[in-house]
N, C-alpha and C positions, 0 to 999 in steps of 0.2 A: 590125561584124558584122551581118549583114542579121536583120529580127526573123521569127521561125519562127509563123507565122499561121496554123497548121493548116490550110491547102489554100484560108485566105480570100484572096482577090484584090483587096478594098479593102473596107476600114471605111467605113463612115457614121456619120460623126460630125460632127454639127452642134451649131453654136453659131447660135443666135439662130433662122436658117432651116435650115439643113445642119447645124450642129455645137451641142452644150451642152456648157458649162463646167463641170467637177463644181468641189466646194471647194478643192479641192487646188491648179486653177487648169492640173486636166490633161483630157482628152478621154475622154468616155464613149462606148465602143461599142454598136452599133445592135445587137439579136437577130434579125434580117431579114436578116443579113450571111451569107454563106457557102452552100455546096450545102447542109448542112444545120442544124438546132441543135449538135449535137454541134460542129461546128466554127464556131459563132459563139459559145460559151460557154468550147472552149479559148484561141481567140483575145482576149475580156475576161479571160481568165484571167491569158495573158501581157502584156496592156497595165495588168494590176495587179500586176506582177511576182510570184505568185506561186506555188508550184510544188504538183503534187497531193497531197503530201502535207502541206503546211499545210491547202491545204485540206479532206482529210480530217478532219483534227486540229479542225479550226472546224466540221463539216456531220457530224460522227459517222459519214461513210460511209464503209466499204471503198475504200482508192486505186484498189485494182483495179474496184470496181464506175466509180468516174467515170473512169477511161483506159477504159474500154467504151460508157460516155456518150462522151465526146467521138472515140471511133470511130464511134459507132453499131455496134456490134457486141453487138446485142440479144441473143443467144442465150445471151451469158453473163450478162447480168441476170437477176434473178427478173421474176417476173408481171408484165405491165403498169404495174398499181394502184400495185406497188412503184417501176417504174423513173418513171410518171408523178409522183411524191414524190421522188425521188431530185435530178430536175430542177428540180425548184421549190426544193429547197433549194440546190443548186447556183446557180441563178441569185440568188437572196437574199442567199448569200454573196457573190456581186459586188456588190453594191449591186443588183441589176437587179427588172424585174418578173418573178414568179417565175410567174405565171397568162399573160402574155405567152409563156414560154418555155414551157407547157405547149399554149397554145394553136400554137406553132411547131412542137412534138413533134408533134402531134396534126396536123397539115397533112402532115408529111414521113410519117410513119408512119399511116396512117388503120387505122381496127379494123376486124378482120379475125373473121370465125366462127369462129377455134380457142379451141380450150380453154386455159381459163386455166395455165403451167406452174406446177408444182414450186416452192418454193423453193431457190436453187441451194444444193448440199451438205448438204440431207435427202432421207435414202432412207424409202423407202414401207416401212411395215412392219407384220404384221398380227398381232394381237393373239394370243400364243403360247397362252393360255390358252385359247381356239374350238379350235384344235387339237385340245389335249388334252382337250378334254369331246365331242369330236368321235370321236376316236381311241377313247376309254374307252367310248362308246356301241354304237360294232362291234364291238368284242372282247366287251359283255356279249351282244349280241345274236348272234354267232359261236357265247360259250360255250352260250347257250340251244337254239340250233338242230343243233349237237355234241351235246347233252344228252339231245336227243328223240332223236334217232337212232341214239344209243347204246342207250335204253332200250327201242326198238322192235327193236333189233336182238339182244336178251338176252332179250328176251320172244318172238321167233321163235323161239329157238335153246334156251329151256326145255324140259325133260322134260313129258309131262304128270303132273298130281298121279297120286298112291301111291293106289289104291283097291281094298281087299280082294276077293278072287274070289265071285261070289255063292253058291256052297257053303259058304262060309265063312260069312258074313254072314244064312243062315239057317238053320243051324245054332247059332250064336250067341242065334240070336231063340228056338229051341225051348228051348234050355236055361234061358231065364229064366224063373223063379218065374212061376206065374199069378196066386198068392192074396195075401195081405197078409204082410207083411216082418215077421216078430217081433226086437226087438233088445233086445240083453244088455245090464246092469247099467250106467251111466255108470260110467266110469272117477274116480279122485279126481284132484283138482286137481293138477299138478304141484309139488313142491316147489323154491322157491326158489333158487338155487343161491346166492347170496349175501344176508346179513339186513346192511340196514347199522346203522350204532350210531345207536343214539338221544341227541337231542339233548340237553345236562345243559345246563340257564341257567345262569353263570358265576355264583359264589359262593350259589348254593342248597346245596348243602351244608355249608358254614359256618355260612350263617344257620340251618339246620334243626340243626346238633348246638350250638348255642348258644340255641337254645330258639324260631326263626323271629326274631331280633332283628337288625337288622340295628346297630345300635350296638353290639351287643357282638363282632359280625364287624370293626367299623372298630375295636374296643379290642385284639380278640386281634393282630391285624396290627401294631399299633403296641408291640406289649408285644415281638412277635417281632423286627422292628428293632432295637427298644432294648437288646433282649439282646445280652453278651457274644459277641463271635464265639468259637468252637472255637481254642484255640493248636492251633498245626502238630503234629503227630503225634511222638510220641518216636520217633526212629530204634530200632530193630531192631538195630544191630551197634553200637560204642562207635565215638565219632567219633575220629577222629587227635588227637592235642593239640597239632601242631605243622603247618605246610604242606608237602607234596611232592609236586614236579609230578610227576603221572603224566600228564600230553598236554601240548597246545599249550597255552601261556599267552599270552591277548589284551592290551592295553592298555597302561598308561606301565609305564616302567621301573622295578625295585625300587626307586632311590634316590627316585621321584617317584612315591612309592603307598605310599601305610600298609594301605589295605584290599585285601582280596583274597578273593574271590567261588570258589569249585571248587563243579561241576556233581557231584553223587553220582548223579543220571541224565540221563536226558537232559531238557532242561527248556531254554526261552527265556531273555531276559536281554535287556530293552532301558535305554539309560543315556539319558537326557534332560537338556538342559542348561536353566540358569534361565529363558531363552523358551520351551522347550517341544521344543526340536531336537534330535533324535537323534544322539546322536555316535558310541552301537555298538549295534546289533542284530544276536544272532546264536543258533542253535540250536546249544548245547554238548551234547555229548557228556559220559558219566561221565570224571571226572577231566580235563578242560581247566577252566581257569581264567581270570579275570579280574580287572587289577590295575587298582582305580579310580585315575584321576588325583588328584594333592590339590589338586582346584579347587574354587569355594564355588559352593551352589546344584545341585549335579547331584543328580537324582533314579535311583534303580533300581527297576526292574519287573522280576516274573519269573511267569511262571504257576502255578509252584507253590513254596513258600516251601520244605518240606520237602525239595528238590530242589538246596539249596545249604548250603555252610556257609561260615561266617564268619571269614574270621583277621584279625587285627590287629595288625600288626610281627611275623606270623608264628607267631603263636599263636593257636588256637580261639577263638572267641566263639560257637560253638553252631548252631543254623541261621539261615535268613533269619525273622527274628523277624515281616515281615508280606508282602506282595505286593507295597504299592509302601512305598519306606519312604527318606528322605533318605540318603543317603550320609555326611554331615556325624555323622547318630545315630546308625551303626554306631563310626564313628572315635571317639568318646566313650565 
């Protein structure tokens, strides 16, 4: 199969006078070979068997940018600066002089006065924000000049001012007083319409009905403490002696409840377990009821003690004896 020499017509490859030996013990091509570099760097390309895409893989370059080297087909390279580097590595990668092949570039191609191109597949583009400070600058400048001519054109089109008829205006002047102004009584000051309260220092009146002493205000406070709370108020009507549901009954079953809680009005009821967790909270109505579990540890709260009464296996124990109070101490 005859070998494809990119359009060269013979190699110069010397040994000694004409031809050099590389190590391999095979022929080194000349870069003076061919119409131009482009095809004397494909032609060492294929006398080292290898194909563009290794060596792009070896020279980091785009395949496509060196099948455009070895066309000469400039146009699709970037800038000169770039294609003159492109060359130099390309020929390095053969083993070759890489400043020879630029100096061979440079004979075939001589520079020329255009402007340096583009790099190929970036687009020119200009900074969005000039725009927009651009844009924002007319419109203020638009709204101001709208502005004036709006307000020249309201001030054309105004009435002239309101000015009384001069019969008026001196007639006005006769009737006023010649001599000096005599004026009546000042009026009194307006009253208030609200007095706000005056400010009392917190515990001055304790201290002033215990004699200005402020220990015996800290004695009376702590005697009041220590005192006995008020028991819950004696009912008014005689309690039931026994329990009947007149409403809803909340909670466990009779066979698993001794005590049993009924609302006489309406009154809260929260049941707390030994962590502190609500197991029922609820606002009863006169006559619904609440059948405590018989479990250990549960606690009853209720807002008002006189607001319940007590049975136990069914029989009166009287009202809720405090506010919050063990469940365990009623069943005893």
């Amino acid at each position: 199969m005859p070998l494809d020499t990119g359009g060269v017509t013979s190699l110069d490859l010397r040994n000694g006078g004409d031809r050099e030996t590389n190590r391999a013990g095979g022929l080194t091509p000349s870069l003076e070979v061919g119409p131009d570099i482009g095809a004397a760097l494909k032609a060492a390309r294929e006398l080292r068997g290898l194909n563009l895409q290794e060596l792009a893989d070896s020279t980091r370059i785009r395949r496509s940018y060196l099948a455009a080297i070895e066309e000469m087909r400039l146009d699709e390279l970037p800038s000169r600066p770039f294609t003159i580097g492109y060359i130099r590595a390309y020929a390095a990668a053969l083993g070759l002089d890489g400043d020879a092949a630029v100096e061979r570039f440079r004979r075939d191609e001589p520079v020329t006065d255009t402007a340096l191109r583009a790099p190929v597949g970036v687009v020119e583009s200009k900074d969005p924000r000039l725009t927009l400070v651009i844009g924002g600058g007319m419109l203020v400048i638009a709204a101001i000049v709208l502005w004036n001519v709006a307000q020249r054109a309201m001030t054309a089109e105004a009435p002239p001012p309101h000015t009384a008829p001069a019969a008026a205006i001196a007639k006005a002047k006769l009737g006023a007083p010649a001599g000096p102004v005599a004026l009546g009584a000042p009026l009194p000051a307006p009253v208030e319409s609200t007095t706000p309260t005056p400010y009392e220092t917190p515990g001055l009146a304790e201290a002033t009905a215990a004699g200005g002493s402020s220990d015996a205000v800290v004695a009376a406070k702590k005697a009041a403490a220590a005192a006995p709370k008020a028991e819950p108020a004696a009912p008014t009507e005689p309690l039931p002696p026994t329990f009947v549901a007149r409403g809803t009954v909340y909670g466990a079953d009779p066979a698993a409840s001794l005590v049993t809680l009924q609302a006489r009005k309406g009154a809260s009821l929260i049941v707390r377990g030994a962590g502190g967790a609500a197991y029922f909270a609820r606002q009863l109505s006169a006559g619904q009821a609440y059948r405590v579990p018989n479990l250990k540890g549960l606690t009853l709260e209720v807002t008002d003690p006189a607001a319940f009464q007590v049975f136990v296996g069914g029989q009166s124990k009287g009202l809720m004896p405090a506010p919050t109070i063990a469940a365990e101490k009623l069943a005893g």
